[in-house]
C-alpha positions as CSV (number, residue, x, y, z in Angstrom):
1,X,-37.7,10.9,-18.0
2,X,-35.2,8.2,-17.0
3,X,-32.0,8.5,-19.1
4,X,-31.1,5.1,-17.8
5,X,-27.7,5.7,-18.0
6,X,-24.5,6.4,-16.1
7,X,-21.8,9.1,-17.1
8,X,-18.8,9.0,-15.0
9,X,-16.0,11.3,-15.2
10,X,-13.0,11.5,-12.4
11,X,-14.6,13.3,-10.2
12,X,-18.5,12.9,-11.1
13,X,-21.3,10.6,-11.2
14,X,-24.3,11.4,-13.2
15,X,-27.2,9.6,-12.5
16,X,-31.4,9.3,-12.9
17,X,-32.7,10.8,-9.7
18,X,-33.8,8.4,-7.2
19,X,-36.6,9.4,-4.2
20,X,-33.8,9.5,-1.9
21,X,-32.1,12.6,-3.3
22,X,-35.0,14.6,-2.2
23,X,-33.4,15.6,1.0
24,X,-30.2,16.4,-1.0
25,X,-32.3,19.0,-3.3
26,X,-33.7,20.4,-0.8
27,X,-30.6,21.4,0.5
28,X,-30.1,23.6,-2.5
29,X,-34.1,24.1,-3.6
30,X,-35.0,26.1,-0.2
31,X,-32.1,28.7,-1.0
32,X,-33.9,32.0,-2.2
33,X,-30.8,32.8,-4.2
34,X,-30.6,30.2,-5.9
35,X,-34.0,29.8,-7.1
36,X,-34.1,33.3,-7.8
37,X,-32.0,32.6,-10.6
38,X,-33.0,29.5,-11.2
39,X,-36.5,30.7,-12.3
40,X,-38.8,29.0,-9.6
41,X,-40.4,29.4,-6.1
42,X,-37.9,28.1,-3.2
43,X,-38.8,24.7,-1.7
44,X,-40.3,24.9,1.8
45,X,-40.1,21.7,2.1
46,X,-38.4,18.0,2.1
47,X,-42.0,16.5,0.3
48,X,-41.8,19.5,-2.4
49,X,-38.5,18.5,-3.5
50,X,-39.8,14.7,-3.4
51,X,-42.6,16.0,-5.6
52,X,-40.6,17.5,-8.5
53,X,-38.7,13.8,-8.3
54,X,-41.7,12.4,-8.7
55,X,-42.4,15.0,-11.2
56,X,-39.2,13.7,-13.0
57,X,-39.7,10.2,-12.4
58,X,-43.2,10.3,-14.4
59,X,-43.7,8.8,-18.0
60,X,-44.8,12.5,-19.4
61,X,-41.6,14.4,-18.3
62,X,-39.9,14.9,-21.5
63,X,-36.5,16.5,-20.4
64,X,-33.5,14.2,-18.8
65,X,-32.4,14.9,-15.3
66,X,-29.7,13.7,-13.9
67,X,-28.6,13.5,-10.3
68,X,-24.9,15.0,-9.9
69,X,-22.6,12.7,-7.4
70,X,-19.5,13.8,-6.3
71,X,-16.8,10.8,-6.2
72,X,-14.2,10.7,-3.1
């Protein structure tokens, strides 16, 4: 679901996802660790992390998801 919305603080930017953050997640989605607690499989890939985007992106996706930026 889009929250179509910006929330700024000092330091962050939250923001609706966009296709391009999927290399971004990823970065963080492949990490057993982190997925371990997070309660799902690891990404093995770039285009599985552009699917749970899509996932988000979609008109059925009830929860809001932002995308956390970190301002310079």
């Amino acid at each position: 679901m889009l929250a179509q919305v910006e929330l700024r603080g000092g330091r962050i930017r939250l923001r609706d996802l966009a296709r391009d953050d999927c290399y971004d997640i990823f970065d963080y989605a492949s990490d057993p660790i982190v997925t371990h607690y997070a309660g799902w499989e690891p990404h093995e890939s770039p285009a599985d992390s552009l699917a749970y985007i899509e996932r988000c992106l979609g008109e059925d996706w009830t929860p809001i998801t932002f995308a956390i930026e970190h301002i310079e």
